[in-house]
C-alpha positions as CSV (number, residue, x, y, z in Angstrom):
1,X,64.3,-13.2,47.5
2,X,66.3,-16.4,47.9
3,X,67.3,-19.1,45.5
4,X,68.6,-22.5,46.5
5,X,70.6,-24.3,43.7
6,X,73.4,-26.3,43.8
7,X,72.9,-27.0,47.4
8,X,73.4,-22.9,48.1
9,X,71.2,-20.5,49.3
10,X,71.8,-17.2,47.3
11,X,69.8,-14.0,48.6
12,X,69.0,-11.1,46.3
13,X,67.6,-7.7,47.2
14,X,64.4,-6.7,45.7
15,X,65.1,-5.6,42.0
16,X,65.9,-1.8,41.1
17,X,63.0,-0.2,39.3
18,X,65.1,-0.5,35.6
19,X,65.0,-4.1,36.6
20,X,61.3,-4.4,37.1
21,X,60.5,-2.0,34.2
22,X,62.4,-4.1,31.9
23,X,60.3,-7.5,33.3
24,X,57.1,-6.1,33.1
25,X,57.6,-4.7,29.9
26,X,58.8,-7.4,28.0
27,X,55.9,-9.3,29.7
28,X,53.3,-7.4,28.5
29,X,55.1,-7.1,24.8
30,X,54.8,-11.1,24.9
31,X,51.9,-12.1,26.4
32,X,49.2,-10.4,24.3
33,X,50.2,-12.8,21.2
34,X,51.6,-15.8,22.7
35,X,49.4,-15.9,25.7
36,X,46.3,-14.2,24.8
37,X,46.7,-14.9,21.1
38,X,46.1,-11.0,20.3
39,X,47.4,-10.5,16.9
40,X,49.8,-14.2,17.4
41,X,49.9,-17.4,17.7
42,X,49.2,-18.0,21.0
43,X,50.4,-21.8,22.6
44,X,51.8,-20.2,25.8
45,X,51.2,-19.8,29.1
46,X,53.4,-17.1,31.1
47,X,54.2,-16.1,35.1
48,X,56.5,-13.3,36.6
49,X,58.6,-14.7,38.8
50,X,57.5,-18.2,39.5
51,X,58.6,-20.3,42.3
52,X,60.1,-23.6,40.3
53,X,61.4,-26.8,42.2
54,X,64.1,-28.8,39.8
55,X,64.9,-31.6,42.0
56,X,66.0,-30.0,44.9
57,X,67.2,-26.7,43.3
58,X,64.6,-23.5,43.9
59,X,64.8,-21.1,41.3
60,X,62.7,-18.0,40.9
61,X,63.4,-16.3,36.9
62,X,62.2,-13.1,36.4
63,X,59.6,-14.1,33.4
64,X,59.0,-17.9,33.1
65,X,57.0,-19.9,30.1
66,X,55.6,-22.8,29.2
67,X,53.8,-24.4,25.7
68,X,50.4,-25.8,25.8
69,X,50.7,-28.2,23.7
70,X,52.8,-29.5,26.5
71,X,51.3,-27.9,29.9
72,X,47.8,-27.7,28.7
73,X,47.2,-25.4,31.8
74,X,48.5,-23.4,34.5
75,X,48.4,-25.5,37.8
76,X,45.8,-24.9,40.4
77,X,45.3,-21.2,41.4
78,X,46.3,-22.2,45.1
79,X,49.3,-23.8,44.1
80,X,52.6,-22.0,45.5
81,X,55.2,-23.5,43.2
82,X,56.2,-25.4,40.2
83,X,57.9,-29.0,39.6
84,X,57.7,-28.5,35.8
85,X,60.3,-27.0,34.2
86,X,59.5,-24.2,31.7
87,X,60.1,-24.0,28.2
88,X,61.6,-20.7,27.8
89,X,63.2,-18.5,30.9
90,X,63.8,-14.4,31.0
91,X,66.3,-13.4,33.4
92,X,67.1,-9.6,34.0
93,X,70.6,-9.0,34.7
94,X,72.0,-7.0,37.4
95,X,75.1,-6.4,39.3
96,X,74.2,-8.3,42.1
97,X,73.0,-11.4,40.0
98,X,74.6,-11.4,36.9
99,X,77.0,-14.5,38.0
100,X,74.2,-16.8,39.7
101,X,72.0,-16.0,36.5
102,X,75.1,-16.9,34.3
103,X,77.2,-19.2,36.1
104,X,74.8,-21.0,38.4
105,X,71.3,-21.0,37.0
106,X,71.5,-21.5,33.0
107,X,73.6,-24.5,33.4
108,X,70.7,-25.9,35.7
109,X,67.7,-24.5,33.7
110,X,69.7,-26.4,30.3
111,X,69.9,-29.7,32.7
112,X,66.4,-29.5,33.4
113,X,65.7,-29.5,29.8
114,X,64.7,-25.6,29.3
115,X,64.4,-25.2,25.8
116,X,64.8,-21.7,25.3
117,X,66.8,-19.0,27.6
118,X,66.7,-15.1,27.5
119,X,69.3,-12.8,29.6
120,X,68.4,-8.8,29.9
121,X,71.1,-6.1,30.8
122,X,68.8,-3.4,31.7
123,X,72.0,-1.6,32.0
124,X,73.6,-2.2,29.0
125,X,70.0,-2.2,26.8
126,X,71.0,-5.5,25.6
127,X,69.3,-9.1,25.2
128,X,71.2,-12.3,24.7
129,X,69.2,-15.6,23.2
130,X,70.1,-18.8,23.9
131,X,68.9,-22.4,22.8
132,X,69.7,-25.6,24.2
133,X,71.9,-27.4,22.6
134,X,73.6,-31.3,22.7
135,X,76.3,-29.5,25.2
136,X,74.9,-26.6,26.6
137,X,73.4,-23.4,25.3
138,X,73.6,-21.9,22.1
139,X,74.1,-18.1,21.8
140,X,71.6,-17.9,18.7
141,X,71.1,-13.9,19.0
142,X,72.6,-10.7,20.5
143,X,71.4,-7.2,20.2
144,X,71.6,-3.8,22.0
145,X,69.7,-0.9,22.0
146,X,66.2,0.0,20.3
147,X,66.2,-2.6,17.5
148,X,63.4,-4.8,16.7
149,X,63.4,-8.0,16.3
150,X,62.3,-11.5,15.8
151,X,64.0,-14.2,18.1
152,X,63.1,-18.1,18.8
153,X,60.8,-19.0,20.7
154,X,58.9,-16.3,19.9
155,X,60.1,-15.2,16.4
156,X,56.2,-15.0,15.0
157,X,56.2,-11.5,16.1
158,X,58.4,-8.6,15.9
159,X,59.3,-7.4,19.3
160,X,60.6,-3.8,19.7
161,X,63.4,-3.9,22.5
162,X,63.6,0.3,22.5
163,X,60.1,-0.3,24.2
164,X,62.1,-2.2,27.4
165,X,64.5,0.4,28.1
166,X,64.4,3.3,30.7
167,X,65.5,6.7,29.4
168,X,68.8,8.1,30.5
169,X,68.5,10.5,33.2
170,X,70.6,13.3,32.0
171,X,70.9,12.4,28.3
172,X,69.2,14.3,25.7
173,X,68.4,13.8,22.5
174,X,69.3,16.8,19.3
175,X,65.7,18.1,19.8
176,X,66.2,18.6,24.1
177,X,63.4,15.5,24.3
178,X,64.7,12.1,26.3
179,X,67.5,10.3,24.2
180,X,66.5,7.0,23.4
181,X,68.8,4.7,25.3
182,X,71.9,3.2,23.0
């Protein structure tokens, strides 16, 4: 997959399969009430990895959203990319793109006026929330492990994070079944 922002082309190998379990989990967790309005509020509209033109910056985020109250509707079916900015971003960290997610794309995705921005460590079982803010993002939340919580933008519904992690190979838990990750 490539990336183009700052003027940069930056290449990434297709994500490990924590990566992608991680995504598609926390996709599924999130859609059904915000998308679907299935036991939430509904007001969203989601895509895995969407193609999104700032300017002339191409950015792909892992999970992407956007309000209808102000994106009524996904573009045309046939469309290949997005111009709009989202509301809220997911990115999933991993060693090969934990800088460009941090260093490179958040300050562009709070430039562009992304409200809300999520970062994953698959690795380290750990989410980090951040808002926009006057001067850049807000770190409103941090958590690790299987905790559930509520977080902005999607606090109306608890969302259990042990759900996103892949058990440990090798780790058991007191009874001999799968440890649940730290």
């Amino acid at each position: 997959m490539g990336e183009i922002v700052e003027g940069l082309l930056y290449a990434s190998p297709r994500p490990s399969v924590g990566h992608l379990h991680v995504a598609s989990r926390l996709g599924a967790l999130l859609v059904q009430p915000f998308d679907w309005a299935r036991g939430g509020p509904g007001g969203w509209w989601f895509l895995d990895e969407p193609e999104i033109h700032l300017g002339p910056n191409v950015v792909v985020p892992d999970l992407a959203a956007w309000r209808r109250e102000r994106v009524p509707d996904p573009p045309d079916p046939e469309t290949p990319w997005l111009s709009l900015a989202p509301d809220w971003v997911c990115e999933v960290l991993t060693p090969s793109t934990r800088s460009t997610d941090r260093v490179r794309k958040l300050p562009l995705y709070h430039r562009s006026d992304v409200r809300h921005a999520w970062l994953i460590d698959p690795l380290r079982c750990s989410l980090e929330v951040y808002r926009s803010g006057n001067r850049g993002w807000d770190r409103v939340g941090l958590h690790e492990g299987p905790v559930v919580i509520r977080e902005e933008p999607f606090e109306a519904v608890p969302l259990d994070l042990g759900l996103l992690w892949l058990p440990r190979r090798g780790v058991t838990g007191p009874k001999g079944d799968a440890a649940t990750p730290p």
